[in-house]
C-alpha positions in Angstrom: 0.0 0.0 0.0 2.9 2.0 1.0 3.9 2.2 -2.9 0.6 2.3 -4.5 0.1 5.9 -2.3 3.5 7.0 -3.2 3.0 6.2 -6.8 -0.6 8.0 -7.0 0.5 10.9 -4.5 3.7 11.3 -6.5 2.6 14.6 -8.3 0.3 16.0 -5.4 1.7 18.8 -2.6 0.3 20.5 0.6 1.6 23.8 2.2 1.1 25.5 -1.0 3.3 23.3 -3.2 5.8 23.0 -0.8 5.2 19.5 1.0 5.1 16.3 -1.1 1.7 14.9 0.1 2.9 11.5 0.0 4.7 12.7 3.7 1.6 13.2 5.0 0.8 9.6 4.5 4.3 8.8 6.5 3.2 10.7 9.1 0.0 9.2 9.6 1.3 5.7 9.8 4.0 6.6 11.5 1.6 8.1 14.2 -0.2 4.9 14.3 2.1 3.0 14.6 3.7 4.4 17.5 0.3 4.5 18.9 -0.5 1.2 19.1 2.9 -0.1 20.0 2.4 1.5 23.0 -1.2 0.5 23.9 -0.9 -2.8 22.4 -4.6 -3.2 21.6 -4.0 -4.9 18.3 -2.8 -8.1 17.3 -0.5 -8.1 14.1 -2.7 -8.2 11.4 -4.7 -5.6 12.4 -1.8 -3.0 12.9 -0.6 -4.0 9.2 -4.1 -3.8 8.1 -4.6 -0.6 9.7 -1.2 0.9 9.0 -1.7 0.2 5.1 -5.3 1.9 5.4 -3.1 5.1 7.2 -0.9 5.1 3.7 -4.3 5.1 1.4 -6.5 6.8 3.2 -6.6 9.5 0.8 -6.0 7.4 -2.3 -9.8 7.4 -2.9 -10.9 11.2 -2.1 -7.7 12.6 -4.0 -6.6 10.4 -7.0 -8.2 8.0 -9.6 -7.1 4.9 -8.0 -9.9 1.6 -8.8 -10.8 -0.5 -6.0 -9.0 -3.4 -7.4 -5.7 -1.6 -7.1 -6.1 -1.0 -3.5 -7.4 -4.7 -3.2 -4.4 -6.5 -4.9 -2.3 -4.0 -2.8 -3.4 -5.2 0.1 -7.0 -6.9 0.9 -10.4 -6.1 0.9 -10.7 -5.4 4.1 -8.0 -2.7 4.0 -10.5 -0.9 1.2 -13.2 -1.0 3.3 -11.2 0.7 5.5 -10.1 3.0 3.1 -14.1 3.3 1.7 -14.6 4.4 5.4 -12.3 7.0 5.7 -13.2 8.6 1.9 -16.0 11.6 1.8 -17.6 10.5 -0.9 -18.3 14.3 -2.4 -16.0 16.6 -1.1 -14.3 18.8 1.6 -17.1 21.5 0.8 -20.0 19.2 1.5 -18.8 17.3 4.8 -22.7 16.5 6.4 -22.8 12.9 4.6 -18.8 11.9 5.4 -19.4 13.1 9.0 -22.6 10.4 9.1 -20.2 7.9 7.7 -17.4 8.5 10.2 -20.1 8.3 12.8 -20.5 4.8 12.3 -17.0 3.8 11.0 -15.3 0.9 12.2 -13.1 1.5 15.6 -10.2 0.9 13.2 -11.0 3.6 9.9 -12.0 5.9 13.0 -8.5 5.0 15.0 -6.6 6.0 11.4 -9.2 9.4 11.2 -7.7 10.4 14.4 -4.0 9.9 13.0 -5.0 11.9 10.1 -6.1 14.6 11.9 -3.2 15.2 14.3 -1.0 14.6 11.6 -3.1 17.2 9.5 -3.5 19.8 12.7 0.6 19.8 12.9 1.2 20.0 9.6 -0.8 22.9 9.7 0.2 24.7 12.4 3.5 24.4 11.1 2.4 25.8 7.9 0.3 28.3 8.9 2.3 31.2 7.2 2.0 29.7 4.1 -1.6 28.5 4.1 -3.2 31.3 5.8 -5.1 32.5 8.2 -8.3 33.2 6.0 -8.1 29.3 4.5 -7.5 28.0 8.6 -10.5 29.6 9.5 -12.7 28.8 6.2 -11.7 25.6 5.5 -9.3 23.8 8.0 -11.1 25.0 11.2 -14.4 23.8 10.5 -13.4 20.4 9.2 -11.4 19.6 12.4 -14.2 21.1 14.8 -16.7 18.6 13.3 -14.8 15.6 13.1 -13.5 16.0 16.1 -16.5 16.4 17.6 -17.7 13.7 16.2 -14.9 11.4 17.1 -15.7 12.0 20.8 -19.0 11.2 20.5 -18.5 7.9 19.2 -17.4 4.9 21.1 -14.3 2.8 21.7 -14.0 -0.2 23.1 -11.6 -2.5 21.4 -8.9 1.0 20.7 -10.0 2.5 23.9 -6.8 3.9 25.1 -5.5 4.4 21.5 -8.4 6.5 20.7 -7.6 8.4 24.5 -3.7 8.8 23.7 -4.7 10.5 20.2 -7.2 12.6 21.3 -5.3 14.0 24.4 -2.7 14.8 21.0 -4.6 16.0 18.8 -6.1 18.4 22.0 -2.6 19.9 22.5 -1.8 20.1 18.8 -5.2 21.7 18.2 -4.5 24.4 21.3 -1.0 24.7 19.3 -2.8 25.8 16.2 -5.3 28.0 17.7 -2.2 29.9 19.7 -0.6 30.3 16.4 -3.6 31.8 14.9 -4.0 34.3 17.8 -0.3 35.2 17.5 -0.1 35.8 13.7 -3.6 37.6 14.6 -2.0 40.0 16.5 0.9 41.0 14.1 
């Protein structure tokens, strides 16, 4: 999976063309992973399962990948994962992907938290580049509601995996919002 995303990602950049996007896929595994070394609430093929999901998770939303590439990629469980984590419109029209996520597996929603720490750093880091007027339009709204409702959804199986993340993505959030009050101010 890990190639298939860094072949289709290949030509794609964040930060205003200045971050391959492919590294935001490294990041989110890489989050996961660390994650659930730690907590140990998966058994080996679900991290790899989960981890490979983490590395397509925006192969659907953001490229013209067919299912049967992610399939003989990985599995078919791995693209449901992946189905789970895709809006299926857009970032404009979020009301249908935020039913979806609502009743995602513990896993897609375990790798939706990932995303969106990795995506709130990146972001804060980037900040000068992206915007203040496209943090609060577009970036600040999408976190809100997913975050939002991530903690209204429940963990059992990746119950301290999904605490761990959100007590990150928390800090990394107040980290943005501090950054957006100080480059407010200037």
């Amino acid at each position: 999976m890990e190639d298939l995303a860094r072949k289709y990602h290949a030509e794609q950049f964040r930060n205003n063309n200045k971050v391959p996007y492919f590294e935001h896929c490294v990041g989110v595994a890489a989050i996961l992973t660390a994650v659930l070394a730690q907590t140990k609430e998966a058994y080996e093929e679900e991290v790899r399962d989960m981890v490979a999901a983490a590395y397509g998770h925006d192969l659907i939303e953001d490229t013209d990948v067919s299912d049967t590439e992610i399939a003989a990629a990985s599995n078919m469980h791995v693209l449901q994962l992946i189905r789970e984590l895709s809006n299926p419109v857009d970032d404009a029209h979020t009301d249908e992907y935020m039913r979806q996520l609502s009743v995602a597996s513990e896993e897609a929603r375990i790798v939706k938290y990932c995303d969106l720490l990795e995506n709130t750093t990146s972001v804060c880091y980037g900040l000068h580049d992206l915007g203040l007027d496209w943090a609060h339009n577009f970036y600040l709204p999408i976190l809100t509601r997913s975050t939002t409702v991530l903690a209204a959804t429940n963990f059992e199986k990746f119950a301290q995996s999904a605490e761990k993340l959100r007590v990150m993505l928390d800090v990394s959030t107040k980290l943005l919002y501090a950054k957006i009050e100080m480059m407010e101010k200037k």
